[in-house]
N, C-alpha and C positions, 0 to 999 in steps of 0.2 A: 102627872108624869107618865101613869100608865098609858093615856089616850094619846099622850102627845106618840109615845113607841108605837103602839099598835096603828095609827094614822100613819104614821111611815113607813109601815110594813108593806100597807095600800099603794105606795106611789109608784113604785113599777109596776105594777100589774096595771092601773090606770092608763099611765103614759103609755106602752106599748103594746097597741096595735095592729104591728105587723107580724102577720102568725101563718103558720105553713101547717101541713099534713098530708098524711098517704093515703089511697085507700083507691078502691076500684071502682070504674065506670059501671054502673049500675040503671043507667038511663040518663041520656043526652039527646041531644034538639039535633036536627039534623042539619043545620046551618052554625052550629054551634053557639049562635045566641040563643039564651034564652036558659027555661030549669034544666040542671043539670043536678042527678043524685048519683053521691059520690060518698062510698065506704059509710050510707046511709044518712049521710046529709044533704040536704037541698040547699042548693047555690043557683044565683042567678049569672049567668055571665053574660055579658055586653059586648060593643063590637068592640071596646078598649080595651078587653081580655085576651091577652096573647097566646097564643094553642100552641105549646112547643113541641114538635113531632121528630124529635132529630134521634129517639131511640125507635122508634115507627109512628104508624098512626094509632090515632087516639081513636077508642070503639069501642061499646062495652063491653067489656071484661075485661078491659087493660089497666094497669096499674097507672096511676099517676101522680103528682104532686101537685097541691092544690096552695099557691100564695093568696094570700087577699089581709088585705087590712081594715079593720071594724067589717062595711058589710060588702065592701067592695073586692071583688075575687079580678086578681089582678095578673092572673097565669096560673095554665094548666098544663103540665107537664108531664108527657110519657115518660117512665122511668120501668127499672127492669120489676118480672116478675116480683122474684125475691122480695125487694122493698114492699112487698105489700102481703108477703106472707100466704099469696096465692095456692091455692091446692087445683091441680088440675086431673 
């Protein structure tokens, strides 16, 4: 009975994939494919990765939001300083 709980415990975290975070451009590709390290993670984005610029351009030291699902980064999105706890 214990196993049967605790293997349930596992099943959303399993199933859900679709996962977000903040953090700052720290180094980007100049076509925007390609590594991208972001609030010190390495992402790869593709040309199927959408660049949302509609709080400005994306550049490093700008904040952004980072979608992607398992290892596919699926949008990167400017978003305001604040959000990312920036010190300037």
């Amino acid at each position: 009975m214990l196993i049967l709980f605790c293997s349930l415990l596992w099943v959303p975290v399993l199933g859900h994939d679709d996962n977000e975070f903040s953090g700052t451009v720290e180094r980007m590709p100049e076509s925007g494919v390609g590594t991208w390290v972001i609030g010190g993670r390495k992402l790869t984005a593709t040309e199927q990765t959408e660049i949302e610029q509609d709080e400005g351009p994306v550049r490093v030291g700008t904040c952004v939001e980072v979608d992607y699902e398992g290892n596919k980064v699926e949008e990167i999105e400017r978003k305001p300083t604040d959000k990312c706890d920036i010190v300037l």
